[in-house]
N, C-alpha and C positions, 0 to 999 in steps of 0.2 A: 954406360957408354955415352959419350959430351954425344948429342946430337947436333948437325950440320944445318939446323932449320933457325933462323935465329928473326925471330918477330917483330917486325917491323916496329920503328918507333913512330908512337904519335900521343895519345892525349891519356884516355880518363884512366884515374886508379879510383877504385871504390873502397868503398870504405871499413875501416877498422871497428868504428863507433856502432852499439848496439842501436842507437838508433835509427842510424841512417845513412845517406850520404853528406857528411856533417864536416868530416875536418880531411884533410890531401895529409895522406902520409909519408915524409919525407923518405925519400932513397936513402938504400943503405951504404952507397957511394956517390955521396956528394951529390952534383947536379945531373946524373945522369937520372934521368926519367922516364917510363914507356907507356904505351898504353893502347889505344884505337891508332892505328895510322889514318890520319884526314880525318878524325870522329867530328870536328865542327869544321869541316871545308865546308863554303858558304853553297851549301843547295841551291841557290835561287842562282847563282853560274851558269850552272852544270844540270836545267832542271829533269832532263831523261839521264842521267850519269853516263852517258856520253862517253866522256872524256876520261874519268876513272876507269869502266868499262874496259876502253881499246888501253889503257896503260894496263890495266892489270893483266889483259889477256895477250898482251905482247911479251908484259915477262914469263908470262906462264909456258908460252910457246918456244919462248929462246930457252930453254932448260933443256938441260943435255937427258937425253932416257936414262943412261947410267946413273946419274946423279939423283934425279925422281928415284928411282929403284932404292938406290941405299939410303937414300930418306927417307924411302916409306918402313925399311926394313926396321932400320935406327928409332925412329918413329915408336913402332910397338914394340921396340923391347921400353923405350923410355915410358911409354905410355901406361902400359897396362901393369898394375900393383901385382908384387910378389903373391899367391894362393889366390887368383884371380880363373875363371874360363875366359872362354871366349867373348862371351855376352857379359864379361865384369861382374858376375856373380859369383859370393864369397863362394874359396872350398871347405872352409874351416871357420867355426867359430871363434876358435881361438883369436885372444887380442882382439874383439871384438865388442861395442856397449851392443846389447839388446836390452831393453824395459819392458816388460807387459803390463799390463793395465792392474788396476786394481781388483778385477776380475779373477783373478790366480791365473791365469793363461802362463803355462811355462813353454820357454823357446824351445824351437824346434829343435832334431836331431844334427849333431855335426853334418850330416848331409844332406844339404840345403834342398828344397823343392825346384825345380831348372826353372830359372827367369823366361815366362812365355812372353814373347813380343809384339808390339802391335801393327799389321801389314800396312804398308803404306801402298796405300790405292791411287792410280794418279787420278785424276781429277781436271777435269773443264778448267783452265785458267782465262779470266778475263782477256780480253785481247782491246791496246790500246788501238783504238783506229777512227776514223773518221766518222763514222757514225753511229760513235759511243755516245751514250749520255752524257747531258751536260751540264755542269752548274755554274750559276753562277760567279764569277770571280767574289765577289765579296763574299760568297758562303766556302770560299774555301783557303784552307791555309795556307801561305804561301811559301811556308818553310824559314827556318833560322838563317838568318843574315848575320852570319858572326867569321872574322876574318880567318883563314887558316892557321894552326899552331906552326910554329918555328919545329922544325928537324932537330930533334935530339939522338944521341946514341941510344943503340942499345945495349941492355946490360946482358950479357947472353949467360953468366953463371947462373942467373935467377930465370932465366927464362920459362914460359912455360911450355908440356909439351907440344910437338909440335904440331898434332894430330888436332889442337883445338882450336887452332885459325884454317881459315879458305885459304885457299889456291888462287883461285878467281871469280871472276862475274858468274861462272857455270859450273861450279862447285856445287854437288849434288843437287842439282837442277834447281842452281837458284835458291840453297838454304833449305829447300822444302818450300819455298815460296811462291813459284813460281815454275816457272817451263824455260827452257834454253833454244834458243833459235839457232840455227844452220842455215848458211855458213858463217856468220855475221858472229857466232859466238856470244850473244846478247842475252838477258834476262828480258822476260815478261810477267811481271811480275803478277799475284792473283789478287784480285780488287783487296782496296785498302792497303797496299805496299806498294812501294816506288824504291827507287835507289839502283846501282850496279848490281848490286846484290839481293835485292828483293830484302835489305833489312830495316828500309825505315819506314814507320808510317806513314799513311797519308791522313789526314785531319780536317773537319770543315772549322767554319767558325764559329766562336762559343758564343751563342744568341748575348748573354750580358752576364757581368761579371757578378750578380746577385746566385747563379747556378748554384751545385754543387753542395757543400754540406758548408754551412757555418754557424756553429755554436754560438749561443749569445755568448759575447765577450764581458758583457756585464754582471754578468753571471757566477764569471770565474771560469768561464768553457773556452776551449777549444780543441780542434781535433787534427788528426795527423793519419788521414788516409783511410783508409776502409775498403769491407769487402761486400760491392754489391751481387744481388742475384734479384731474378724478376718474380713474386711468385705466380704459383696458379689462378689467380682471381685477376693479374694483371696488375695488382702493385710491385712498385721499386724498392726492395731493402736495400739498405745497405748497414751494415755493421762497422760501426766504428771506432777506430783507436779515441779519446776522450781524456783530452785534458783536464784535471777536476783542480781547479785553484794553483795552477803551474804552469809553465811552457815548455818548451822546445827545450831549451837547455837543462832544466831539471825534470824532467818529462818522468822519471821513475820515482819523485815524491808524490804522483797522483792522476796514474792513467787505470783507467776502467776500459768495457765494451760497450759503447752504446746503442741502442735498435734503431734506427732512422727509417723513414716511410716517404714515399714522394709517387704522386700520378703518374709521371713521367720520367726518363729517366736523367733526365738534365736535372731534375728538384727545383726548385730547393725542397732540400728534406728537412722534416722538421723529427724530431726524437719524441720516441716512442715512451721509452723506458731502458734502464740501463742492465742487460742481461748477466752483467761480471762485477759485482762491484767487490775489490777483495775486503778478506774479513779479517785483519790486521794478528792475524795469526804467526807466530814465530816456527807452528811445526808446519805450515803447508808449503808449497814449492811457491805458490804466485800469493802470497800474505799479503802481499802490499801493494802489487803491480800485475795488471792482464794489460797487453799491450797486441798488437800486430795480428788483428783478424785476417780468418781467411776462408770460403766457403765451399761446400761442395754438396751434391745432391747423389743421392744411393738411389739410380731408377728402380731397382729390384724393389728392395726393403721398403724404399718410400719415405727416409729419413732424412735428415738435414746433420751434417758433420760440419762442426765450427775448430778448427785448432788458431792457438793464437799463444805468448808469449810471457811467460808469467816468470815474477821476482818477488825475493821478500826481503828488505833494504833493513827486515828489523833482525833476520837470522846474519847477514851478508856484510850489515853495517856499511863502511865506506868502500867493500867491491862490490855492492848491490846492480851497480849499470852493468860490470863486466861478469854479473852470473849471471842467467838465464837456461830454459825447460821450457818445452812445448807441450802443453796442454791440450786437452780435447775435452769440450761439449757436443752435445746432441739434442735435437729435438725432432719430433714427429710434426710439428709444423711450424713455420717461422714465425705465426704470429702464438706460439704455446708455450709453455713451459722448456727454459732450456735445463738440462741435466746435465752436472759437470763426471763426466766420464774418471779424469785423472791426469797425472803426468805422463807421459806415453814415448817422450823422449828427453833424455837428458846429457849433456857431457859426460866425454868420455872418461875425463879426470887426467887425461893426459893427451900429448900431441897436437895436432892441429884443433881438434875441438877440446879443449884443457876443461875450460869454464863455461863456456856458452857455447846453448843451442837455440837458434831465434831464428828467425824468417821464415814460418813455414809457408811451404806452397804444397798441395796435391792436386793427384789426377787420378779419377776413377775409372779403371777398364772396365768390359762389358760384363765381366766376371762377376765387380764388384770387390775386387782384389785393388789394393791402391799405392801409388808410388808419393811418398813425400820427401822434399828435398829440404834442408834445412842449412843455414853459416853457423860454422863454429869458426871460433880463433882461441889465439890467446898471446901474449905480447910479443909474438914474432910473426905468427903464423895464422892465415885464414883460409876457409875454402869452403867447400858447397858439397855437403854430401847426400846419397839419397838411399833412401832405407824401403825395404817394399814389406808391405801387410797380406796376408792372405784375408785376414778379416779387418773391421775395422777398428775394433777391440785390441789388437794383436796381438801377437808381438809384432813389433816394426825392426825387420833385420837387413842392419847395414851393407849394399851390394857394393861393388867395385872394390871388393874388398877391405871394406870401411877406407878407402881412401877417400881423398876433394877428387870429384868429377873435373876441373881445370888444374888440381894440383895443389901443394902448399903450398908455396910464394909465389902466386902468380903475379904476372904485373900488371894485369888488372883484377884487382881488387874485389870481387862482389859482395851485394846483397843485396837485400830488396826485391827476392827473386817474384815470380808470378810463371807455375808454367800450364800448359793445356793441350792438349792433343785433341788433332782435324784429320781426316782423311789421307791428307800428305804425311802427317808425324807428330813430333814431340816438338814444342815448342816453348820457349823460357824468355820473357824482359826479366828483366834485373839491372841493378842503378850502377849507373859509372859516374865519377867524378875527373875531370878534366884537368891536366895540369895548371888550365886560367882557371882554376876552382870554379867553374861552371859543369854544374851538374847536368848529364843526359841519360839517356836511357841506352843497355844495348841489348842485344837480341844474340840466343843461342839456341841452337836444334838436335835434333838426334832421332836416328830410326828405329831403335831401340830401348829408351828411354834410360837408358845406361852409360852410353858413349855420345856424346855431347861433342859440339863444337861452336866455336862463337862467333859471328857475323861481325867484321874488323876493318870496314872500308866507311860505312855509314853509323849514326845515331839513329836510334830506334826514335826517340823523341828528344826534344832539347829542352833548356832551363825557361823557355819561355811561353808564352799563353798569346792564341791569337785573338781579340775580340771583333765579333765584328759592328760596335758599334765604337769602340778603343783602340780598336789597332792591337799592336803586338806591343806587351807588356813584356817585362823581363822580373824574374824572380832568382833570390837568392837558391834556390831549390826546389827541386821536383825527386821526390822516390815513394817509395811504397805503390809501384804499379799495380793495378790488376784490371781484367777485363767481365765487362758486362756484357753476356752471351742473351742473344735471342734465337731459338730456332738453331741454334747450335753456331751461330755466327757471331763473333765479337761487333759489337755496334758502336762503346760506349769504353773510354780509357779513365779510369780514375786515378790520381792520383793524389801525397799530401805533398802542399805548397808550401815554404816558408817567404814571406814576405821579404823586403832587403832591410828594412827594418824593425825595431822594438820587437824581434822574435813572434811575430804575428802569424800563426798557421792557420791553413784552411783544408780541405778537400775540392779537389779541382773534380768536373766532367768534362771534358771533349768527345765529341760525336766524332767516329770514325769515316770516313767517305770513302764509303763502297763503291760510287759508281765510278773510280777513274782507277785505273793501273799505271802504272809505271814500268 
């Protein structure tokens, strides 16, 4: 059934490329383009969204009830895949990848175990008021200053569905971000978000631009993002992608994992030792290339799970970038021996995920049961799928009934996901690219950790670095997000920079600022 919801036009498409958010992929009709509506309206305008806010909540209100009705109807037939429940958990294995570990774990019975959910409890939200805490102006960011995009059409054949854009400013209270005011119809959002929607960060500034991670360049080193965690004793790892005699552009002639260490979590980190280095092997899945760390802790167990991105350019030859398999390591401590577990996901060999499976992101319930979401594509098509483990060995079997959580051609684009779950929900950044090929961040949620929807008024983060002894820097790119949790609170945004020129990357830190709401 054509659904009647047709997504507003505005900026980023993310990207096709295994790496990152790297090249804007042309429309498949000419110049029509879509993407975030307003994703880079200049913040520092509009600084409480304002103005976005009462426009979106005025169209929201001029809508006819019949009209809402058979959108929302239209909606979930467009939305929800063919042998799907309610909760987007498969009913059949059929037509479906599962992988188990090297372990012999065989997949489970055609009838799946029921997807358990996680309650979304409401929760204390920040309240901005007059005698909130206060910083500094120089210690805090003051937001991208980049003009609005020109109105383009929308393409409505490719659209996607409808159910994975807001409504408005008080669309599920605020994204999960926040609390909705009455009668005012307004977001408040919960420290460290600001925006109409409770979707964009708030950010202090980055003490100096020495932070973060940077390989010696003389070396032959460089690095492309990582994934920190704090440990027990009160050091900062972080785990990193690792340029080894290459760059950004040929990045699958020679990326490893690197262990990085730093007092603080700003760093500079200096490297440990390299925990992935591949072993140039033509029978392994990652022979030549581990790329795209990403980490998570098993409170039960007491173990450490590392999945990350592996290639072998010597089985693959010249499709080496465009094949990719998500790997898993583990270790019993971050500073121990890591054990490489196995391939544990790989393409489907057909459809949206053909040849690659890359970007892992997970989330561990209390169970110890874990949800990991992964980009496949292949020369037409991309999307975001998430697979859930009962163990962490698995099997890892495909829910929403192996479809993309946003769809195949959506028209934004993702990857580069990072998601996490708080008290309120399920929460996802992931990279968008802009049709001024300026890279930002955007933001998507879900109460279920199944049904997702994406935050489309604001940029979770933009292509630029504020310093506060520099001012505000502009970079060719920002992706590979993920967050540094203290105490179960995101503190610390990492992600990997490319410089505007000679292909120069680094790993970026920005301190989040907790004390102001928006």
């Amino acid at each position: 059934m054509k659904s009647k919801i047709v997504l507003l036009a505005g900026l980023p498409l993310l990207v096709l490329v295994v790496v990152g958010c790297l090249q804007l992929s042309p429309s498949r009709n000419g110049d029509q383009t879509t993407g975030f509506p307003e994703l880079l309206a200049d913040q520092s305008a509009d600084p409480d969204g304002s103005h976005l806010a009462a426009k979106s909540a005025a169209q929201h209100s001029s809508r006819e009830p019949s009209q809402a009705a058979e959108r929302h109807t239209e909606a979930e037939e467009d939305v929800r895949p063919p042998g799907t429940t309610a909760t987007g958990a498969a009913t059949a294995n059929d037509g479906l990848h599962v992988v188990s570990g090297p372990d012999g774990l065989s997949p489970p019975s055609s009838k799946p175990k029921p997807v358990s959910t996680f309650p979304v409890k409401p929760t204390a939200v920040a309240q901005a008021s007059a005698d909130a805490a206060t910083v500094d102006d120089a210690d805090v960011d003051p937001g991208p200053d980049t003009p609005p995009p020109k109105k383009t059409k929308t393409n409505a054949e490719q659209a996607p569905p409808a159910t994975v854009s807001m409504d408005g400013p008080c669309t599920d209270n605020c994204a999960l971000n926040g609390q909705c005011t009455e009668p005012s119809h307004k977001c408040v959002c919960a420290a460290g978000w600001a925006g109409p929607t409770c979707g964009s960060m708030r950010f202090k500034a980055i003490p100096a631009i020495e932070t973060g991670y940077h390989p010696a360049s003389a070396d032959g080193f460089a690095s492309w993002g990582g994934a920190p965690i704090k440990g027990p004793d009160g050091t900062y790892h972080l785990f990193a992608t690792l340029f080894v005699n290459t760059t950004i552009r040929t990045w699958y002639r020679g990326s490893s994992i690197a262990h990085t260490t730093a007092d603080n979590p700003m760093g500079p980190y200096t490297m440990k030792r390299i925990i992935h280095e591949p072993s140039g092997s033509e029978d392994e899945f990652d022979g030549t290339t581990a790329r795209e760390p990403t980490i998570v802790h098993l409170p039960k167990s007491g173990i450490y799970l590392l999945y990350y991105v592996g290639h072998n350019c010597i089985r693959d030859e010249d499709e080496c970038p465009t094949h990719a398999s998500i790997g898993l390591m583990w270790a019993k401590k971050l500073d121990g021996r890591w054990h490489r577990h196995g391939e544990v996901v790989k393409p489907s060999g057909k459809g949206w995920d053909l040849h690659v499976a890359a970007n892992p992101t997970a989330i561990v319930e209390e169970d110890e049961s874990i949800w990991v979401y992964y980009r496949g594509d292949d020369t037409e098509m991309n999307g975001i799928g998430v697979l859930r483990a009962e163990h962490w060995k698995g099997p890892y079997v495909p829910q929403y009934g192996g479809y993309p959580i946003f769809g195949k051609r959506p028209k934004i684009k993702q990857s580069d996901m990072f998601a996490w779950r708080d008290s309120r929900g399920y929460h996802m950044l992931l990279c968008a690219q802009s049709i001024a090929k300026r890279n930002t961040g955007g933001l998507a949620y879900s109460a279920d950790a199944v049904n997702w929807k994406l935050v489309t008024m604001r940029p979770a983060f933009g292509h630029e670095l504020f310093y506060k002894d520099r001012g505000r820097l502009a970079y060719k790119q920002r992706a590979r997000p993920q967050l540094l949790f203290e105490d179960g609170v995101p503190t610390h945004l990492f992600t990997a920079v490319e410089e505007l020129k000679a292909h120069k990357t680094f790993t970026s830190v920005v301190p989040i600022d907790a004390n102001g709401a928006g």
